[in-house]
Structures are given as structure tokens and as C-alpha cells.
C-alpha positions as CSV (number, residue, x, y, z in Angstrom):
1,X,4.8,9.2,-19.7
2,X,3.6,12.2,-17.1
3,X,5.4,12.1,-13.9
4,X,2.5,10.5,-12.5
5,X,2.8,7.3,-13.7
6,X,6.5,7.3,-13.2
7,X,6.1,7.6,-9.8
8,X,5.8,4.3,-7.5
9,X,2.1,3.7,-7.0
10,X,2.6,2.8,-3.6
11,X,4.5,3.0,-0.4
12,X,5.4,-1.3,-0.7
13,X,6.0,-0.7,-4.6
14,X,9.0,2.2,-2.5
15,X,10.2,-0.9,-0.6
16,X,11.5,-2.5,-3.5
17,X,13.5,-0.4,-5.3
18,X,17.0,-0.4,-5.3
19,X,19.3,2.6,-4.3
20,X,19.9,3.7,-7.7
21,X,16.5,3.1,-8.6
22,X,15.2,5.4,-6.1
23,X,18.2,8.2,-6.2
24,X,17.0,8.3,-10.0
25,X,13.2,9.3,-8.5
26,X,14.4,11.5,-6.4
27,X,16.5,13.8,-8.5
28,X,13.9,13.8,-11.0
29,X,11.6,14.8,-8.4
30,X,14.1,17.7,-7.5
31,X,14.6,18.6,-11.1
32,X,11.2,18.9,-11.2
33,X,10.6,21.8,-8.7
34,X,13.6,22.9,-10.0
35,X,15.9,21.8,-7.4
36,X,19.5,20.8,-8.6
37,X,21.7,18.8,-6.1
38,X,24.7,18.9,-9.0
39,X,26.1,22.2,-6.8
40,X,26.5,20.4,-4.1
41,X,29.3,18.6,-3.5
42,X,29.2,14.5,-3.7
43,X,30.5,13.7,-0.3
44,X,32.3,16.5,2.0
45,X,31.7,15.6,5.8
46,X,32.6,19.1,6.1
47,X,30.2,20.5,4.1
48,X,26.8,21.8,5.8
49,X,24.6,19.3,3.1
50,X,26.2,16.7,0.5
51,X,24.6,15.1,-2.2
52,X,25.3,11.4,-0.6
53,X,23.7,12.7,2.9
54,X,20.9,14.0,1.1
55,X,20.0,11.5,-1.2
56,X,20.5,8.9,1.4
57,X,18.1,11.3,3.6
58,X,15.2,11.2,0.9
59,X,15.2,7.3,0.9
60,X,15.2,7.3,4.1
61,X,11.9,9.5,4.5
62,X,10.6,7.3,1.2
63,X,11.1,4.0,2.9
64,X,10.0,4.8,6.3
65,X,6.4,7.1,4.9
66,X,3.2,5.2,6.2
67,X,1.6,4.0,3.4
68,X,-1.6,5.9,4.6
69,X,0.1,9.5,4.1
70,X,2.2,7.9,0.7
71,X,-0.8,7.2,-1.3
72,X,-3.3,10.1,0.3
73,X,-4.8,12.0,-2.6
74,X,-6.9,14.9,-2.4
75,X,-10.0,15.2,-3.1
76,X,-10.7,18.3,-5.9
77,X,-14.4,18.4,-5.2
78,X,-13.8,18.3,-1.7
79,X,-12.9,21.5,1.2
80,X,-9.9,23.0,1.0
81,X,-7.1,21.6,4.0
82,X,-6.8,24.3,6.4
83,X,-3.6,25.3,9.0
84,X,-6.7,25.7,12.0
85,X,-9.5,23.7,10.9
86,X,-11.4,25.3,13.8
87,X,-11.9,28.5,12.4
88,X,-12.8,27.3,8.9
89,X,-15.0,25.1,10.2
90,X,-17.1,28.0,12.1
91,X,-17.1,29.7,8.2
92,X,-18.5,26.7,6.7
93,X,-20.5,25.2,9.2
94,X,-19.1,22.2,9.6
């Protein structure tokens, strides 16, 4: 299964999953990119960043995505996203 169709298929599909459920997502997400939260420590108010405050951080951001920006693909055949649209625009004129 590619991570692709792991992933929830839509911001209310995000809604419904439990903690765990999601904290699993996450970390494989992380893994992923190569992230690994297992160097952090599990819960040190202290600490500047915990693995508790950050996981509860990315459910938070999961939960609370509009659904519009959750399930936005982009389109290959399509022009590029630009930082100043202005400018490219004047290139392609559009």
C-alpha cells in the first residue's frame, strides 16, 4: 500500500480518528521525510519541544485544516505556484 492510500482521504475521514490512530499517521509521516521524534524526550515541560507537545500539536493542525486546503491537489499539467504571482504572471501573460 503506497503512502497515498494510507493517508485519510479527507479532512472529515481526520475527524474521526482516534489519538493513537492519528499519532501512528503522524510519525509515519515524520519517518517518512526522515524526521525521528524517538530523540526527543516523551514529556519534559522543561524541555524546549517534547514528543507529547508535538504530537498533540500535529493533531491539532490535522483537526483544525479546512477541508479546502486538506484535500487541494495540484495540478501537474497546470503553472507552477509562484511566491509573487505578479511577476510570473507578466512572464507568462496571464
Amino acid at each position: 500500500m503506497s503512502p497515498r492510500e494510507a493517508a485519510p482521504q479527507s479532512a472529515a475521514a481526520i475527524q474521526e480518528l482516534t489519538d493513537e490512530q492519528l499519532d501512528a499517521y503522524i510519525l509515519t509521516r515524520l519517518a517518512l521525510l526522515g524526521v525521528d521524534l524517538s530523540v526527543l524526550p516523551d514529556d519534559d515541560e522543561d524541555a524546549p519541544a517534547d514528543q507529547r507537545r508535538i504530537l498533540a500539536s500535529a493533531r491539532r493542525f490535522l483537526r483544525s485544516t479546512p477541508g479546502a486546503i486538506a484535500d487541494f491537489e495540484l495540478d501537474p499539467m497546470g503553472p507552477a505556484p509562484g511566491l509573487y504571482p505578479s511577476g510570473l504572471s507578466a512572464w507568462n501573460r496571464g
